[in-house]
C-alpha positions as CSV (number, residue, x, y, z in Angstrom):
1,X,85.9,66.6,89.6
2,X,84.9,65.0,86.3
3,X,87.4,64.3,84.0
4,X,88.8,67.3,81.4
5,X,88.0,65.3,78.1
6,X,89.8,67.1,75.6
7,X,90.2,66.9,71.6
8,X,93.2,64.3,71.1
9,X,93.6,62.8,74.6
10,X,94.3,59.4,75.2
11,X,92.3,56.9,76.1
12,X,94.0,56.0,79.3
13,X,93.7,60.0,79.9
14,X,90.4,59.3,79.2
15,X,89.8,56.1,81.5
16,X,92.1,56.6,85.0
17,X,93.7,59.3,86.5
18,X,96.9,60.1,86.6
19,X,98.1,59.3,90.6
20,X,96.5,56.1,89.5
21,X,98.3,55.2,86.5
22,X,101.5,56.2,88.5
23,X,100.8,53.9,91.5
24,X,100.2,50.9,89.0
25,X,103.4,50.9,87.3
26,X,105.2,51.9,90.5
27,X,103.8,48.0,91.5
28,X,104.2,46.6,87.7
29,X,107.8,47.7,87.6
30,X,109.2,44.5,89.7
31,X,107.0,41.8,88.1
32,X,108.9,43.0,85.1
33,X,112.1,42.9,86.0
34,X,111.3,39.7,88.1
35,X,110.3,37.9,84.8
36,X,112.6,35.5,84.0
37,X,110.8,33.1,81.3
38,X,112.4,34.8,78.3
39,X,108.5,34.0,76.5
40,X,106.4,35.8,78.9
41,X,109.4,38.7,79.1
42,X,108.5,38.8,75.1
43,X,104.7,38.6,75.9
44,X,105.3,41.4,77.8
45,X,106.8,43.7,75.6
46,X,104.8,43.3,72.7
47,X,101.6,43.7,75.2
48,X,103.3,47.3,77.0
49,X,104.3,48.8,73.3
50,X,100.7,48.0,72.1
51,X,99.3,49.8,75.1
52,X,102.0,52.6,74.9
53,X,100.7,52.8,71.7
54,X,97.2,53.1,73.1
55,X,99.2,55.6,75.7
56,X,99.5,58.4,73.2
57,X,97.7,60.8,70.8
58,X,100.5,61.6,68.7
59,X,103.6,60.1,67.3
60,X,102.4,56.3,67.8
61,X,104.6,55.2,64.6
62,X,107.5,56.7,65.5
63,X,106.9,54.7,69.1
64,X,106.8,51.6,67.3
65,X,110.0,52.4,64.9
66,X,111.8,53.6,67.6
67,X,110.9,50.8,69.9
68,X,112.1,48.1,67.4
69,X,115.4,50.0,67.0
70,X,116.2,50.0,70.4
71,X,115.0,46.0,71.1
72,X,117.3,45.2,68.1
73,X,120.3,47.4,68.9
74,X,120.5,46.2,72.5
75,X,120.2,42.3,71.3
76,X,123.3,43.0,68.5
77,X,125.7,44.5,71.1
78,X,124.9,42.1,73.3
79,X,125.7,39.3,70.8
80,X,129.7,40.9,71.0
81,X,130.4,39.3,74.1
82,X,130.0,35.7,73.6
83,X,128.9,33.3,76.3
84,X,128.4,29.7,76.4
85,X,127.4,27.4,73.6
86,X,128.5,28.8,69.9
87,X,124.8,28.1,67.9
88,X,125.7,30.1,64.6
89,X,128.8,31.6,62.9
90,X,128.8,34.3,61.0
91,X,131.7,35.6,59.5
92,X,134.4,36.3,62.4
93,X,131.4,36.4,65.0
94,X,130.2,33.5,67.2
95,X,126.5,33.7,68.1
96,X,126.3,31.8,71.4
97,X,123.7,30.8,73.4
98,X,124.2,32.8,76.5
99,X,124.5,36.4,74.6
100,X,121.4,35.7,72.4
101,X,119.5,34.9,76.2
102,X,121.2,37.8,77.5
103,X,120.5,40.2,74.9
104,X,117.1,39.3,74.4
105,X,116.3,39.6,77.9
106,X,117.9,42.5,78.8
107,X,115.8,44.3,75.6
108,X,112.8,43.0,76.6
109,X,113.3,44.0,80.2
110,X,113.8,47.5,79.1
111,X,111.8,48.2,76.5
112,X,109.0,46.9,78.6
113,X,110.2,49.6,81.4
114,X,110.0,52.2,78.9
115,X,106.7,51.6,77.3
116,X,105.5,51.5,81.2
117,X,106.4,54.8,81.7
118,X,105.4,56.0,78.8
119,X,101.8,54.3,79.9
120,X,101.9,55.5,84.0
121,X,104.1,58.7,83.8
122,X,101.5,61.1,82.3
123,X,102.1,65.0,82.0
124,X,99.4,65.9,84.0
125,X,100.3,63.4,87.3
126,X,99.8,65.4,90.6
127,X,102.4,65.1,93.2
128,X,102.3,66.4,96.9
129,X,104.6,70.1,97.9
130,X,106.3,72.2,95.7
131,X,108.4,69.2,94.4
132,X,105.7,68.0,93.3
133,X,104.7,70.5,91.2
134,X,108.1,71.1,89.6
135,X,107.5,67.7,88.7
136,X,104.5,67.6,87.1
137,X,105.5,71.0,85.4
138,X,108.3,69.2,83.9
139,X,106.4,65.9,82.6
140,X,103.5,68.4,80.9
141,X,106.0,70.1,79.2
142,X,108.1,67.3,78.1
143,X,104.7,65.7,77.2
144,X,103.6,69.0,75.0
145,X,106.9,69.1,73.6
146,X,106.8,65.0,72.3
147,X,103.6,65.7,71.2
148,X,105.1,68.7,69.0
149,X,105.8,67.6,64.9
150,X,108.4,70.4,64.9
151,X,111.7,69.0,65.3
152,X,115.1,69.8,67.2
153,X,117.9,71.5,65.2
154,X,120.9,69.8,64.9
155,X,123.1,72.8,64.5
156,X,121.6,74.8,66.9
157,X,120.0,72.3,69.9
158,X,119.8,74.3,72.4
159,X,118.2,77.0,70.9
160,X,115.7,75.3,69.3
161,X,114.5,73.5,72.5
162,X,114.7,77.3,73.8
163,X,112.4,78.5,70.8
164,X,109.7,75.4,71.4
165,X,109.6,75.3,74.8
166,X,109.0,79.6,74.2
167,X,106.0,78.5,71.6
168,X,104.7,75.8,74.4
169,X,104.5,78.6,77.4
170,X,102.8,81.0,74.8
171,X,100.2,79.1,73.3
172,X,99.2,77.1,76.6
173,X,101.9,77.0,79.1
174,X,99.7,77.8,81.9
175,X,97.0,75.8,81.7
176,X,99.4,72.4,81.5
177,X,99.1,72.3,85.1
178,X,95.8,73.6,85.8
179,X,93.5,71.2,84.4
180,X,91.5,68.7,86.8
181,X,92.3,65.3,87.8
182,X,90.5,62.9,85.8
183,X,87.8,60.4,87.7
184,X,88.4,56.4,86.9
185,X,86.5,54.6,85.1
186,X,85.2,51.3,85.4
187,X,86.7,50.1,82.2
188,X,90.1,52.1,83.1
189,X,90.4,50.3,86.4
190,X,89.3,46.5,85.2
191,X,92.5,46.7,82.8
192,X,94.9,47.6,84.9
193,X,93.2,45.5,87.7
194,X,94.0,42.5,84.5
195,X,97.6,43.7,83.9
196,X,98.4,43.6,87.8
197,X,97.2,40.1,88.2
198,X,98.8,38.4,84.5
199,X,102.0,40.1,85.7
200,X,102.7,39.1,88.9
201,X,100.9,35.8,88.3
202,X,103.6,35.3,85.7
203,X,106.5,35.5,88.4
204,X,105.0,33.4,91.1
205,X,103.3,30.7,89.3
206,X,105.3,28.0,86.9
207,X,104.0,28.7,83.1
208,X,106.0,25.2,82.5
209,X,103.4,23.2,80.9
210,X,101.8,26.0,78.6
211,X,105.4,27.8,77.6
212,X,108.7,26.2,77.3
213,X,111.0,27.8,79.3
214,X,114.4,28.3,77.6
Protein backbone atom coordinates (compact mmCIF):
# COMPACT_ATOMS: atom_id res chain seq x y z
CA UNK A 1 0.00 0.00 0.00
CA UNK A 2 1.13 3.60 -0.81
CA UNK A 3 1.44 5.84 1.86
CA UNK A 4 -1.81 7.90 3.24
CA UNK A 5 -0.26 11.47 2.69
CA UNK A 6 -2.48 13.65 4.51
CA UNK A 7 -2.81 17.58 5.17
CA UNK A 8 -0.35 18.31 8.24
CA UNK A 9 1.66 14.98 8.49
CA UNK A 10 5.04 14.76 9.24
CA UNK A 11 7.72 14.35 7.26
CA UNK A 12 9.03 11.17 8.83
CA UNK A 13 5.13 10.13 8.43
CA UNK A 14 5.81 11.04 5.19
CA UNK A 15 9.23 9.23 4.51
CA UNK A 16 9.18 5.58 6.66
CA UNK A 17 6.64 3.61 8.11
CA UNK A 18 5.86 3.29 11.30
CA UNK A 19 7.16 -0.63 12.29
CA UNK A 20 10.21 0.97 10.81
CA UNK A 21 10.62 3.98 12.78
CA UNK A 22 9.85 1.72 15.86
CA UNK A 23 12.57 -0.93 15.14
CA UNK A 24 15.22 1.92 14.65
CA UNK A 25 14.92 3.50 17.95
CA UNK A 26 14.34 0.10 19.55
CA UNK A 27 18.35 -0.35 18.21
CA UNK A 28 19.25 3.61 18.83
CA UNK A 29 18.03 3.35 22.41
CA UNK A 30 21.49 1.60 23.82
CA UNK A 31 23.94 3.70 21.71
CA UNK A 32 22.34 6.37 23.72
CA UNK A 33 22.56 5.32 26.92
CA UNK A 34 25.95 3.69 26.11
CA UNK A 35 27.34 7.32 25.30
CA UNK A 36 29.53 8.30 27.73
CA UNK A 37 31.67 11.40 26.13
CA UNK A 38 29.50 13.99 27.78
CA UNK A 39 30.10 16.07 24.03
CA UNK A 40 28.70 13.61 21.75
CA UNK A 41 25.76 12.88 24.64
CA UNK A 42 25.19 16.89 23.94
CA UNK A 43 25.61 16.33 20.09
CA UNK A 44 23.05 13.98 20.59
CA UNK A 45 20.42 15.83 22.13
CA UNK A 46 20.49 18.82 20.24
CA UNK A 47 20.51 16.45 16.96
CA UNK A 48 17.17 14.11 18.48
CA UNK A 49 15.15 17.54 19.57
CA UNK A 50 15.86 19.03 16.07
CA UNK A 51 14.42 15.93 14.53
CA UNK A 52 11.58 15.55 17.16
CA UNK A 53 10.96 18.83 15.99
CA UNK A 54 10.99 17.53 12.42
CA UNK A 55 8.76 14.55 14.23
CA UNK A 56 5.73 16.66 14.55
CA UNK A 57 3.06 18.78 12.81
CA UNK A 58 1.86 20.66 15.77
CA UNK A 59 3.10 22.04 18.92
CA UNK A 60 6.97 22.15 17.79
CA UNK A 61 7.59 25.33 20.17
CA UNK A 62 6.18 24.11 22.98
CA UNK A 63 8.64 20.81 22.25
CA UNK A 64 11.48 23.02 22.35
CA UNK A 65 10.30 25.07 25.64
CA UNK A 66 9.48 22.18 27.28
CA UNK A 67 12.56 20.35 26.31
CA UNK A 68 14.93 23.08 27.66
CA UNK A 69 12.94 23.03 30.92
CA UNK A 70 13.36 19.61 31.64
CA UNK A 71 17.39 19.49 30.48
CA UNK A 72 17.78 22.54 32.91
CA UNK A 73 15.67 21.30 35.80
CA UNK A 74 17.29 17.83 35.84
CA UNK A 75 21.05 19.54 35.72
CA UNK A 76 19.89 22.12 38.92
CA UNK A 77 18.73 19.19 41.16
CA UNK A 78 21.39 17.38 40.39
CA UNK A 79 23.79 20.14 41.34
CA UNK A 80 22.18 19.57 45.26
CA UNK A 81 24.12 16.60 45.84
CA UNK A 82 27.62 17.68 45.63
CA UNK A 83 30.43 15.32 44.44
CA UNK A 84 34.03 15.72 44.04
CA UNK A 85 35.92 18.86 43.24
CA UNK A 86 34.02 22.31 44.43
CA UNK A 87 34.51 24.51 40.82
CA UNK A 88 32.06 27.53 41.87
CA UNK A 89 30.35 28.87 45.02
CA UNK A 90 27.38 30.31 45.05
CA UNK A 91 25.83 31.49 48.02
CA UNK A 92 25.46 28.40 50.54
CA UNK A 93 25.78 26.02 47.42
CA UNK A 94 29.04 24.26 46.14
CA UNK A 95 28.99 23.51 42.41
CA UNK A 96 31.27 20.51 42.08
CA UNK A 97 32.59 18.83 39.42
CA UNK A 98 31.01 15.42 39.75
CA UNK A 99 27.25 16.84 40.02
CA UNK A 100 27.71 19.31 37.03
CA UNK A 101 28.98 15.75 35.01
CA UNK A 102 26.32 13.92 36.53
CA UNK A 103 23.55 16.25 35.89
CA UNK A 104 24.48 17.04 32.58
CA UNK A 105 24.67 13.57 31.55
CA UNK A 106 21.88 12.22 33.08
CA UNK A 107 19.65 15.28 31.13
CA UNK A 108 21.14 14.63 28.11
CA UNK A 109 20.64 10.90 28.34
CA UNK A 110 16.97 11.47 28.85
CA UNK A 111 16.05 14.06 26.96
CA UNK A 112 17.66 12.34 24.11
CA UNK A 113 15.31 9.15 25.11
CA UNK A 114 12.37 11.21 24.98
CA UNK A 115 12.84 13.05 21.75
CA UNK A 116 13.44 9.33 20.37
CA UNK A 117 10.27 8.34 21.11
CA UNK A 118 8.73 11.15 20.23
CA UNK A 119 10.60 10.39 16.65
CA UNK A 120 9.92 6.16 16.53
CA UNK A 121 6.68 5.86 18.68
CA UNK A 122 4.14 7.14 16.02
CA UNK A 123 0.23 6.88 16.55
CA UNK A 124 -0.32 4.99 13.80
CA UNK A 125 2.59 2.02 14.59
CA UNK A 126 1.04 -1.48 13.83
CA UNK A 127 1.64 -4.18 16.30
CA UNK A 128 0.81 -8.00 16.04
CA UNK A 129 -2.68 -9.65 18.17
CA UNK A 130 -5.17 -7.83 19.95
CA UNK A 131 -2.36 -6.20 22.16
CA UNK A 132 -1.26 -4.88 19.57
CA UNK A 133 -4.02 -3.05 18.62
CA UNK A 134 -4.91 -1.68 22.08
CA UNK A 135 -1.66 -0.33 21.53
CA UNK A 136 -1.71 1.36 18.62
CA UNK A 137 -5.32 2.55 19.65
CA UNK A 138 -3.72 4.19 22.53
CA UNK A 139 -0.68 6.02 20.84
CA UNK A 140 -3.28 7.46 17.96
CA UNK A 141 -5.29 8.84 20.48
CA UNK A 142 -2.68 10.14 22.71
CA UNK A 143 -1.10 11.47 19.38
CA UNK A 144 -4.61 13.22 18.31
CA UNK A 145 -4.96 14.44 21.67
CA UNK A 146 -1.14 16.27 21.74
CA UNK A 147 -1.88 17.40 18.62
CA UNK A 148 -5.20 19.15 20.09
CA UNK A 149 -4.62 23.31 21.02
CA UNK A 150 -7.45 22.78 23.56
CA UNK A 151 -6.05 22.40 26.90
CA UNK A 152 -6.73 20.29 30.21
CA UNK A 153 -8.70 21.91 32.98
CA UNK A 154 -7.08 22.22 36.08
CA UNK A 155 -10.17 22.08 38.23
CA UNK A 156 -11.85 19.59 36.58
CA UNK A 157 -8.86 17.01 34.87
CA UNK A 158 -10.50 14.25 34.50
CA UNK A 159 -13.43 15.46 32.84
CA UNK A 160 -11.87 17.48 30.55
CA UNK A 161 -9.60 14.55 29.19
CA UNK A 162 -13.26 12.81 29.23
CA UNK A 163 -14.81 15.73 27.06
CA UNK A 164 -11.62 15.65 24.37
CA UNK A 165 -11.08 12.34 24.20
CA UNK A 166 -15.40 12.40 23.48
CA UNK A 167 -14.54 15.28 20.60
CA UNK A 168 -11.46 12.92 19.30
CA UNK A 169 -13.82 9.55 18.81
CA UNK A 170 -16.57 11.88 17.19
CA UNK A 171 -14.79 13.76 14.72
CA UNK A 172 -12.41 10.83 13.67
CA UNK A 173 -12.02 8.18 16.17
CA UNK A 174 -12.42 5.44 13.87
CA UNK A 175 -10.38 6.06 11.22
CA UNK A 176 -7.10 6.60 13.74
CA UNK A 177 -6.49 3.06 13.24
CA UNK A 178 -7.65 2.37 9.86
CA UNK A 179 -5.37 4.14 7.67
CA UNK A 180 -2.55 2.19 5.68
CA UNK A 181 0.90 1.67 6.50
CA UNK A 182 3.10 4.09 4.84
CA UNK A 183 5.84 2.59 2.18
CA UNK A 184 9.68 3.88 2.83
CA UNK A 185 11.30 6.02 1.15
CA UNK A 186 14.58 6.27 -0.16
CA UNK A 187 15.34 9.53 1.60
CA UNK A 188 13.42 8.17 4.87
CA UNK A 189 15.59 5.05 5.00
CA UNK A 190 19.24 6.86 4.10
CA UNK A 191 18.64 9.04 7.44
CA UNK A 192 17.98 6.74 9.72
CA UNK A 193 20.49 4.29 7.94
CA UNK A 194 23.09 7.82 8.96
CA UNK A 195 21.70 8.05 12.56
CA UNK A 196 22.30 4.13 13.15
CA UNK A 197 25.84 4.31 11.98
CA UNK A 198 27.04 8.07 13.84
CA UNK A 199 25.44 6.54 16.94
CA UNK A 200 26.82 3.50 17.47
CA UNK A 201 30.11 4.59 15.82
CA UNK A 202 30.20 7.10 18.67
CA UNK A 203 30.28 4.27 21.39
CA UNK A 204 32.72 1.91 19.82
CA UNK A 205 35.21 4.13 18.28
CA UNK A 206 37.56 6.82 20.49
CA UNK A 207 36.36 10.55 19.38
CA UNK A 208 39.74 11.44 21.47
CA UNK A 209 41.51 13.39 19.03
CA UNK A 210 38.44 15.43 17.47
CA UNK A 211 36.52 15.99 21.05
CA UNK A 212 38.02 16.35 24.36
CA UNK A 213 36.63 14.02 26.58
CA UNK A 214 35.85 15.48 30.00
Amino acid sequence: MGLQRREGDSWFDRQVSPSFLLVTGLILAPAIILQQNLVVKSVQTCLFLALAVLSVSAGKRRLIIGSTIFITTTIIVNLFSPVGRVILRIGPLRITQGALYLGISKATTLASLLCLSRICVRPSVRLPGVLGQYIAETFAYLGKLLARRERVSRHNIVRSLDEQFENIFKSDGRKLTGSPIGANTLSGILLLAVLLILNWAAVFFPFSLLLAKP
